[in-house]
C-alpha positions in Angstrom: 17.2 6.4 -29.2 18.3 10.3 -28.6 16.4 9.8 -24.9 18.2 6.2 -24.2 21.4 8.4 -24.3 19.9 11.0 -22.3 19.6 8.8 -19.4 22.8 7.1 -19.8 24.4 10.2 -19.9 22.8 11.1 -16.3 23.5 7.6 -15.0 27.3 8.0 -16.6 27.7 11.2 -14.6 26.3 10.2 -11.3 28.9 7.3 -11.4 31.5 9.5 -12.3 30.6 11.7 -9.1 30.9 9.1 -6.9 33.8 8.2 -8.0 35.4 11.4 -7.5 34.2 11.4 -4.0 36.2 8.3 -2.8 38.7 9.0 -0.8 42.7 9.6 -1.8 45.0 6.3 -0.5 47.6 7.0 1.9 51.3 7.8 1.0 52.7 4.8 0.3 50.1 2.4 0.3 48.9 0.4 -2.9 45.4 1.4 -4.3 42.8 -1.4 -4.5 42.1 -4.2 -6.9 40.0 -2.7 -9.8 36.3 -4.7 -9.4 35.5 -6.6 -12.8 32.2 -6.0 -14.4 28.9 -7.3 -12.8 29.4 -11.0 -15.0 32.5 -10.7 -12.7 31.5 -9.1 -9.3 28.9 -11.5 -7.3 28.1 -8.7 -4.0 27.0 -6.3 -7.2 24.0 -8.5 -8.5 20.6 -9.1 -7.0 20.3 -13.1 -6.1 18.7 -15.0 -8.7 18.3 -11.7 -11.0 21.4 -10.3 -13.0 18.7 -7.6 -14.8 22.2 -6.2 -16.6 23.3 -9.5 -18.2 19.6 -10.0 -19.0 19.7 -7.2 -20.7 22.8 -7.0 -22.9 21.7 -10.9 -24.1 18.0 -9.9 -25.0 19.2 -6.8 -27.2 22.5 -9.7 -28.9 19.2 -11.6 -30.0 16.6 -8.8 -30.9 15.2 -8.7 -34.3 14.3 -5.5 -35.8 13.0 -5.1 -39.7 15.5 -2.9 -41.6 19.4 -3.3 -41.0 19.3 0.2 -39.8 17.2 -0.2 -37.2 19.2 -3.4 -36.0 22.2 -1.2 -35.9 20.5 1.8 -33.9 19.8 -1.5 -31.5 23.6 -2.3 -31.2 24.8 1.4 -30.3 22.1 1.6 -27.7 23.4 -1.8 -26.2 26.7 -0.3 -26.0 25.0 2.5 -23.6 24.1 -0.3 -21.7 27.6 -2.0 -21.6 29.0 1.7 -20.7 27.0 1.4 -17.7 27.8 -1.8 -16.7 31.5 -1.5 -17.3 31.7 2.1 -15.2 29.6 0.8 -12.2 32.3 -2.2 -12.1 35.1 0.4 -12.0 33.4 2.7 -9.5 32.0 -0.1 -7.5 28.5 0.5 -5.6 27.3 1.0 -2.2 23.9 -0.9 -2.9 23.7 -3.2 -5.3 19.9 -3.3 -5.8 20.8 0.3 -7.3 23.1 -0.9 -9.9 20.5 -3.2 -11.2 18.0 -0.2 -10.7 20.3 1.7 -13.0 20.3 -1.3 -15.8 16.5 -2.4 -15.8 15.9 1.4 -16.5 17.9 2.0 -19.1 16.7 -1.6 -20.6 12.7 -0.6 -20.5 13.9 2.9 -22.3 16.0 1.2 -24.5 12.9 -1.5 -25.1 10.4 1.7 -25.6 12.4 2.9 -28.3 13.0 0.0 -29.7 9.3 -0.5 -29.9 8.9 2.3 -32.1 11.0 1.0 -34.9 9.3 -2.3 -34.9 12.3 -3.7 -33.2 11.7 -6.6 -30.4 13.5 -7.5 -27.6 14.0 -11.4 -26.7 13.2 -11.3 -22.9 10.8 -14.3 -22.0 7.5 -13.5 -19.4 9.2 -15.3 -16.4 12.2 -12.4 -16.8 10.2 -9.5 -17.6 7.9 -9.9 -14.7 10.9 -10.4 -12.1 11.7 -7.4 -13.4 8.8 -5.5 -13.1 8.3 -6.8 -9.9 12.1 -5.7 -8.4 11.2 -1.7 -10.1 7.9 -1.8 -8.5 9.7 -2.7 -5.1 11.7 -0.6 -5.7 9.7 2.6 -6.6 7.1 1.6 -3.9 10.2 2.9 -0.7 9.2 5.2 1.3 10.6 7.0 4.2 9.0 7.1 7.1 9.0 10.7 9.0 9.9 10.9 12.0 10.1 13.8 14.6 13.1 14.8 15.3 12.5 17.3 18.3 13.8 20.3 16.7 10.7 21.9 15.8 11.9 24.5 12.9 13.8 21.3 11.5 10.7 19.7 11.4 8.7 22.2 9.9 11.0 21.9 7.2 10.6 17.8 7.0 6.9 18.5 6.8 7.5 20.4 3.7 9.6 18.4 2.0 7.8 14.9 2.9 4.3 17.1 1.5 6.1 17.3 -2.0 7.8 13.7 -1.7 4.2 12.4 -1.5 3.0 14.8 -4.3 5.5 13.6 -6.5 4.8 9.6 -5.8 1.1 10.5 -6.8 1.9 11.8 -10.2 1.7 9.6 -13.3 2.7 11.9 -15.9 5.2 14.7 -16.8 2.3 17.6 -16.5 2.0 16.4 -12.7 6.1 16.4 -11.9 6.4 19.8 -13.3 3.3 21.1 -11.5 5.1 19.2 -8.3 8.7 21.0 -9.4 7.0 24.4 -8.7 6.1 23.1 -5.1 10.1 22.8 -4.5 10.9 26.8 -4.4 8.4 27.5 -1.7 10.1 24.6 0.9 11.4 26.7 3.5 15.6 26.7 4.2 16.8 23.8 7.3 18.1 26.1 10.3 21.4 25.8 10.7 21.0 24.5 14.3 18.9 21.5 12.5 20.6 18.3 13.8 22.2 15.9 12.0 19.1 13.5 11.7 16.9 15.8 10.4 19.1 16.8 7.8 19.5 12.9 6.7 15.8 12.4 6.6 15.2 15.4 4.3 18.2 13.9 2.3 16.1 10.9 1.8 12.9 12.3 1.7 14.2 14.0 -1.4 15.5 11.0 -2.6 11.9 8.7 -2.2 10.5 12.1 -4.9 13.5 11.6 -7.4 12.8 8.1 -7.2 9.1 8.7 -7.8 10.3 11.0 -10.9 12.0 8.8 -12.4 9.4 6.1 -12.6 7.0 8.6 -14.1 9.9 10.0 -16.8 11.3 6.6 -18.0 8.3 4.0 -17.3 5.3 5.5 -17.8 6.5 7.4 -21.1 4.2 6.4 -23.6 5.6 5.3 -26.9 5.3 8.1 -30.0 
């Protein structure tokens, strides 16, 4: 399970960022009403999908072979209910993310469960809404647009050439070929405006997201 923490870990720390970035209340003013947990905050789960609940209740009724196993199961849940119970403190800007964030750690969780001979109770009808909301998901793209500052652009050229070389990969070998690509993207001028420096922000985001899939989906079990 050492790479289920791994990536609760990251998730953990991301949360934790954001939360650091919110701003400080004003002097005398009372802070806000902490959010419950996702069974708790409606705006924070998908419609008709609740991928974090789904999750915590298919690992309460996995079966797994030796009692050891069963308990590895359990502490790896917990990661789970970590991330559910920090996101509800932090709150989140999009809440398609926050089930992003749980259906990822649930198919690493479910890989290495795998490997112990441990299954997880999550019927067809469930699994493929889920697959199909990642898929979604990891299909966004950015669409580049010119921005009319031509060095900015040059840049956004760059960075959308190794955005798209990064969606194309399907294994580990491929990202870390791609990673090289990142040293040779040239620097945004500082007169860049504000748009082009937003699209390379998500440009760069579309390539993490791409990474991602590659590093925690397509992982094949050992």
């Amino acid at each position: 399970m050492k790479r289920v923490l791994v990536i609760w870990i990251a998730l953990i720390a991301s949360c934790k960022d954001k939360q650091r970035e919110q701003p400080a209340m004003p002097a005398g003013s009372s802070a806000p009403a902490t959010p419950a947990v996702a069974a708790d905050a409606a705006s924070l789960v998908v419609p008709g999908l609740d991928i974090c609940g789904i999750g915590r209740s298919a690992l309460d009724r996995a079966t797994c072979p030796t009692p050891e196993a069963r308990d590895n199961l359990l502490r790896a849940k917990q990661s789970l209910d970590g991330i559910v119970d920090t996101i509800g403190h932090v709150g989140a800007d999009d809440p398609r993310k926050f089930q992003v964030m749980c259906a990822q750690l649930l198919l690493a969780i479910e890989r290495d469960a795998a490997r112990v001979k441990c299954t997880l109770a999550i019927d067809a009808a469930r699994r493929a809404a889920i697959t199909t909301f990642l898929d979604e998901w990891y299909a966004q793209r950015t669409p580049v647009v010119p921005t009319g500052d031509a060095a900015a652009d040059a840049v956004i050229a760059q960075i959308a050439a190794v955005r798209d070389a990064a969606c194309e990969c399907r294994d580990a070998a491929c990202l870390d070929r791609v990673d090289t690509q990142l040293v040779t993207i040239g620097t945004m001028p500082t007169t860049a405006p504000q748009a082009a420096r937003e699209l390379g922000g998500k440009l760069l985001e579309d390539a993490a997201r791409c990474a991602t899939r590659v590093r925690t989906l397509t992982d094949p079990p050992r």
